[in-house]
C-alpha positions in Angstrom: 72.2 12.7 -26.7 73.0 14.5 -30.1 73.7 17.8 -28.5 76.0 16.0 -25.6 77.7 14.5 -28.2 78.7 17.7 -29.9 78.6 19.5 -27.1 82.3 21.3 -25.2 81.6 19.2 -22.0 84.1 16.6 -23.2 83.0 14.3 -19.9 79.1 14.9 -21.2 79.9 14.0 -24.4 82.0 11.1 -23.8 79.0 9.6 -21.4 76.8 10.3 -24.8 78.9 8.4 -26.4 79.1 4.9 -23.7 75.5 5.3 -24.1 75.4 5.0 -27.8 77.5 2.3 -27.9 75.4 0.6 -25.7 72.5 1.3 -28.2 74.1 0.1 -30.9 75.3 -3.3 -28.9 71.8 -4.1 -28.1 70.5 -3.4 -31.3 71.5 -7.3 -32.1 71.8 -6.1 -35.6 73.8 -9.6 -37.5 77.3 -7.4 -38.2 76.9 -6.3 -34.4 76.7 -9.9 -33.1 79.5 -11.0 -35.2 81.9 -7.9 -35.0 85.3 -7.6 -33.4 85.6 -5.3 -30.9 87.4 -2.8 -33.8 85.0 -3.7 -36.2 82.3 -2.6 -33.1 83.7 0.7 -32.6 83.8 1.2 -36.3 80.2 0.8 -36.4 79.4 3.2 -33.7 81.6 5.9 -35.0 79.9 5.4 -38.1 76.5 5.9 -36.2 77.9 8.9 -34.2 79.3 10.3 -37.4 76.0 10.3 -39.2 74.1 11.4 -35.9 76.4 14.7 -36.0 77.0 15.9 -39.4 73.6 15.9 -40.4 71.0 17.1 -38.5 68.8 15.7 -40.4 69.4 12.1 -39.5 68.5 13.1 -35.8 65.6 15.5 -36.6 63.0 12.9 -37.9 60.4 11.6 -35.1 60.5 8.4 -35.6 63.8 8.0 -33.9 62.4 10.1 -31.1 62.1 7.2 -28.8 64.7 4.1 -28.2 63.4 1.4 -30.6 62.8 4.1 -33.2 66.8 4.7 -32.6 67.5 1.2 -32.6 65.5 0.5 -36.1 67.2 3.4 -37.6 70.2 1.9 -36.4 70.0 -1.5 -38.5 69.1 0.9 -41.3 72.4 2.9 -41.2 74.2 0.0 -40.5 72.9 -1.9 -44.0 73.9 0.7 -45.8 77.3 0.9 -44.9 80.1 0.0 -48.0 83.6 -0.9 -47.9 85.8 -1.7 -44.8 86.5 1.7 -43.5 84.1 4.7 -42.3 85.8 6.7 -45.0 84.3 4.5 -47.9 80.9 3.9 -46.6 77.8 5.4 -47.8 75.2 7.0 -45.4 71.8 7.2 -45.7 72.0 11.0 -47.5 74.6 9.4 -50.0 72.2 5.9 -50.9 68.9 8.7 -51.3 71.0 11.0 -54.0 72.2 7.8 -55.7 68.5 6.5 -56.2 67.3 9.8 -57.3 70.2 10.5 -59.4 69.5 7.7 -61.5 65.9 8.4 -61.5 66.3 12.1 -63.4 69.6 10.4 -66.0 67.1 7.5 -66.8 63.6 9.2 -67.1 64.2 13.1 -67.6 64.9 12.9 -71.3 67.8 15.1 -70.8 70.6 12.5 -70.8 71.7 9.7 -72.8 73.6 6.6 -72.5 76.9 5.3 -73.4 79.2 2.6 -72.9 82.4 3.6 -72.3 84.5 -0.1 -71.7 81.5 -2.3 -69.9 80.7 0.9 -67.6 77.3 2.4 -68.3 77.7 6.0 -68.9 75.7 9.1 -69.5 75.8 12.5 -71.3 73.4 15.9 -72.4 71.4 14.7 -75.2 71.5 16.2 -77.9 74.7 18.1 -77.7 78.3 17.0 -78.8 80.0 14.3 -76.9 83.9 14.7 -75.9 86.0 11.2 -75.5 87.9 13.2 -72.8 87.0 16.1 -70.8 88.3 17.7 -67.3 89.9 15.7 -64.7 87.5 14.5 -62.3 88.5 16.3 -59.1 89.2 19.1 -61.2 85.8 18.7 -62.4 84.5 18.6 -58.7 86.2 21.7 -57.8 84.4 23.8 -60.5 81.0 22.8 -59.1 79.5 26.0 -57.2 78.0 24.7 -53.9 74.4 23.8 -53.3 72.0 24.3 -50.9 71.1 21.0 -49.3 67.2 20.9 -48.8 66.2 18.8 -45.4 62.9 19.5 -45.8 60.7 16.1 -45.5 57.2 15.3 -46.9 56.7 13.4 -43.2 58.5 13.2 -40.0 59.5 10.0 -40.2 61.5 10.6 -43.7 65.0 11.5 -44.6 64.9 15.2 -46.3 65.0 15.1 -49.8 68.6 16.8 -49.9 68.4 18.4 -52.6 65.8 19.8 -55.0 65.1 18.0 -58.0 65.6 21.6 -60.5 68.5 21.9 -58.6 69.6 18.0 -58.8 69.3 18.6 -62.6 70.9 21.7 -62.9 73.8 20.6 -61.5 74.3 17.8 -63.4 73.9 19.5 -66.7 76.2 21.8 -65.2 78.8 18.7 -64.8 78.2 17.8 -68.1 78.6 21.6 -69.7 82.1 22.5 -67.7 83.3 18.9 -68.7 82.6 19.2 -72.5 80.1 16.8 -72.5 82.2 13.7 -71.9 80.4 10.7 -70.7 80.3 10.3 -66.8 79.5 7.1 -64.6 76.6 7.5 -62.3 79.1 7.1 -59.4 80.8 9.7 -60.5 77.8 12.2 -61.1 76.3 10.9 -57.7 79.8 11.6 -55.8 80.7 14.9 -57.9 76.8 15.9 -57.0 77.5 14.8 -53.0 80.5 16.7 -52.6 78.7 20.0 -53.5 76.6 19.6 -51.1 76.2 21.6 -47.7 76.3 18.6 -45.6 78.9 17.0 -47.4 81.1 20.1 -46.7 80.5 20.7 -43.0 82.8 20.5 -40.2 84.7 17.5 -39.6 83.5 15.7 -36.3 86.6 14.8 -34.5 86.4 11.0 -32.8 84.5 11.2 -29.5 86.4 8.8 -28.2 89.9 7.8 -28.7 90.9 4.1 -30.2 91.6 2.8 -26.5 88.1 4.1 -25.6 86.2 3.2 -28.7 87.9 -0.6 -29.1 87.9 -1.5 -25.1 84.6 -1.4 -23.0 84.7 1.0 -20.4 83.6 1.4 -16.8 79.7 1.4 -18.0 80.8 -1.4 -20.9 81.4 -4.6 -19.4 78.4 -6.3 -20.8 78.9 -9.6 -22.9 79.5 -8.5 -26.3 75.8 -10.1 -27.2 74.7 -6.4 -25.9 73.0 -8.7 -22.6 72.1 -5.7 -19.5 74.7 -5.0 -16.9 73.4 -6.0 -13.8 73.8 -2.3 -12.5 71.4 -1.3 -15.9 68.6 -3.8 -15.0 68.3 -2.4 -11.9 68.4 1.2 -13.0 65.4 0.3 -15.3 64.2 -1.4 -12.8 63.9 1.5 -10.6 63.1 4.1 -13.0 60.0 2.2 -13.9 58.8 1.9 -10.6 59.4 5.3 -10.3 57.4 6.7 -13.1 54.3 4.5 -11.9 51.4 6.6 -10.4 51.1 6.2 -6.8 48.0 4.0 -6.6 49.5 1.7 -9.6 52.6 1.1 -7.5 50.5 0.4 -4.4 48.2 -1.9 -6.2 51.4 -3.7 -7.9 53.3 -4.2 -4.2 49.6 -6.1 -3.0 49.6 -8.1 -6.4 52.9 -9.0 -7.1 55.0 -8.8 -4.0 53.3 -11.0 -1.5 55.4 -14.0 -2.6 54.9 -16.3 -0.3 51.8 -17.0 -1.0 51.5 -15.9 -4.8 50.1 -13.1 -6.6 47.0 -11.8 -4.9 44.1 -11.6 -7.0 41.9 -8.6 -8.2 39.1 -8.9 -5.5 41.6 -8.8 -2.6 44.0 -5.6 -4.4 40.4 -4.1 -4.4 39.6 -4.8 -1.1 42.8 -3.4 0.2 42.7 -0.3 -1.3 39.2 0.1 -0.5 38.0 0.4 -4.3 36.2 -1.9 -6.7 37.5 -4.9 -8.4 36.8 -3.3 -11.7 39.2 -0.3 -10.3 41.8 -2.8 -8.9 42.2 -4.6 -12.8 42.5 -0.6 -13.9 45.5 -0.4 -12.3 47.0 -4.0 -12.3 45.0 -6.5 -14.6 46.7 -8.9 -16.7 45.1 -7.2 -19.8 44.4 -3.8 -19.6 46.3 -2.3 -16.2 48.2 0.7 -16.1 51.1 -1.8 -14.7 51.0 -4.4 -17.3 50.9 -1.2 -20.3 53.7 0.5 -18.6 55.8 -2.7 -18.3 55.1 -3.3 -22.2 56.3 0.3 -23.2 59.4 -0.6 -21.3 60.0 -3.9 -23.2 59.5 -2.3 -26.6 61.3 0.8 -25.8 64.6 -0.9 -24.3 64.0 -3.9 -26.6 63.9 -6.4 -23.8 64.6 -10.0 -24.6 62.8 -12.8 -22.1 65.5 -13.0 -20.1 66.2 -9.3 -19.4 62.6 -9.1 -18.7 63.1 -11.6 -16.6 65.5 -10.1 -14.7 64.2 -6.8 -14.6 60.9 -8.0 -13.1 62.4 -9.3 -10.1 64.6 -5.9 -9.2 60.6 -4.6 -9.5 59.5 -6.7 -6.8 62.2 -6.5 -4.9 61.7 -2.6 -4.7 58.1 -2.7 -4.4 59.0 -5.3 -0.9 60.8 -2.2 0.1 58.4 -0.1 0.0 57.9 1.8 3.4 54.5 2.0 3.2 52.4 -1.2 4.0 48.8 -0.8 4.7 47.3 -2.2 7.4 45.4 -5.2 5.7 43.7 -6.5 9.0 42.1 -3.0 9.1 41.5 -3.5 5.4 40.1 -6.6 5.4 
């Protein structure tokens, strides 16, 4: 999805992004279920923007599958500040802050000062300035840094940046600026802006404000993120699809008979010529290929009870459609 959305097929990428909105709608996060329809495509641009810029974000494993995506999701969207994409910190951004105070507080390198009721910091040891640099002139000293990516597991953020090189370039702040007391915002941003993924190429909008704001053709689901009835039958089919072909035959005798009711073990078994013990292999309540399938599905899509619901019955409407029907008198 990451490379459609970057990619030069512009229709590719703009499918990428329905579908990412769709994720982001169904991960029933509280600011999704509440959000306008602008403050919606906010969020998912703020999503897509992350997902882009740094590849980190869509490296990790644990987002490999769709409710790792959707946890990482109500992640990203905690951490978003301020009212407009511009002002919001991502997850690279809340990491430097938290280890940007750990290395002013604990390094014995830098002291404290209050400078008005903000909590500043400076080299220790060395003469203080009251005024120094400008800050964006400041910034614009700052030689870049190598952003480090590298995590310690697969399902972590990289570190961004090294923590020699986090301190050297703070002390480097502090040397170009005359010493003068700095906020931790300040440092954090200043450090942030030298950074390789802070400096990449912009992203421009995947879609345009009429796309983002309005649902489109694939988008007409209640704003609750609730499955178009077009997508519960596309998972509908595509789970069927993906059963072995003795599972799907075992499910059509259990659970497409309804007339009379699911069939039970012994007479699946006897239909398909194999053992009841073989029969609850493929279709017991507990432990069949059917039932573990159908739970991968639920926690994968993150199916509430009613699109489960609904889902189920597209199954067994497809499995009554199956053309093959075995010849149960010769069965029996």
């Amino acid at each position: 999805m990451v490379e459609a959305l970057v990619g030069d097929d512009r229709a590719t990428a703009e499918a990428a992004y329905v579908e990412l909105q769709r994720r982001v709608r169904r991960s029933r996060h509280p600011r999704v279920l509440r959000a306008t329809p602008a403050e919606l495509a906010e969020l998912v641009q703020e999503v897509a923007l992350l997902l882009t810029r740094e590849p980190a974000a869509a490296a990790v494993e644990s987002i490999h599958t769709w409710s790792g995506l959707t946890t990482a999701i109500h992640r990203w969207i905690d951490q978003c500040r301020g009212e407009s994409i511009e002002d919001r910190a991502n997850a690279y951004h809340e990491h430097l802050w938290k280890k940007t105070g750990a290395v002013l507080l604990h390094s014995g390198r830098f002291t404290t000062f209050k400078v008005g009721s903000v909590l500043c910091y400076a080299l220790a040891h060395r003469p203080v300035a009251a005024q120094g640099l400008a800050s964006e002139a400041l910034k614009s000293l700052l030689p870049p840094l190598a952003a480090r990516l590298h995590a310690a597991r697969a399902d972590q953020l990289g570190e961004v940046v090294a923590h020699d090189d986090l301190v050297a370039q703070l002390e480097r702040i502090f040397t170009l600026g005359a010493n003068t007391p700095r906020s931790r915002a300040f440092l954090v941003d200043a450090v942030f802006a030298s950074l390789a993924i802070a400096r990449g190429p912009a992203v421009e909008p995947l879609a345009d404000e009429e796309t983002a704001s309005a649902p489109t053709h694939a988008e007409h689901a209640d704003p609750t993120g609730a499955l178009a009835d077009r997508d519960a039958t596309r998972l509908a089919q595509l789970f069927v699809d993906a059963l072995p072909p003795r599972t799907r035959t075992a499910a059509r005798l259990r659970f497409a008979n309804l007339d009379d009711g699911p069939r039970s073990l012994e007479e699946v078994g006897r239909h398909l010529g194999v053992s009841r013990g073989t029969a609850e292999n493929e279709v017991g309540d507990a432990r069949g290929r059917f039932g573990a399938a159908w739970r991968e599905l639920v926690a994968r899509e993150d199916l509430s009870d009613d699109e489960q619901v609904r889902i189920l019955t597209r199954v067994v409407e497809i499995l009554r459609a199956d053309a093959f029907v075995p010849n149960e008198e010769a069965s029996s």
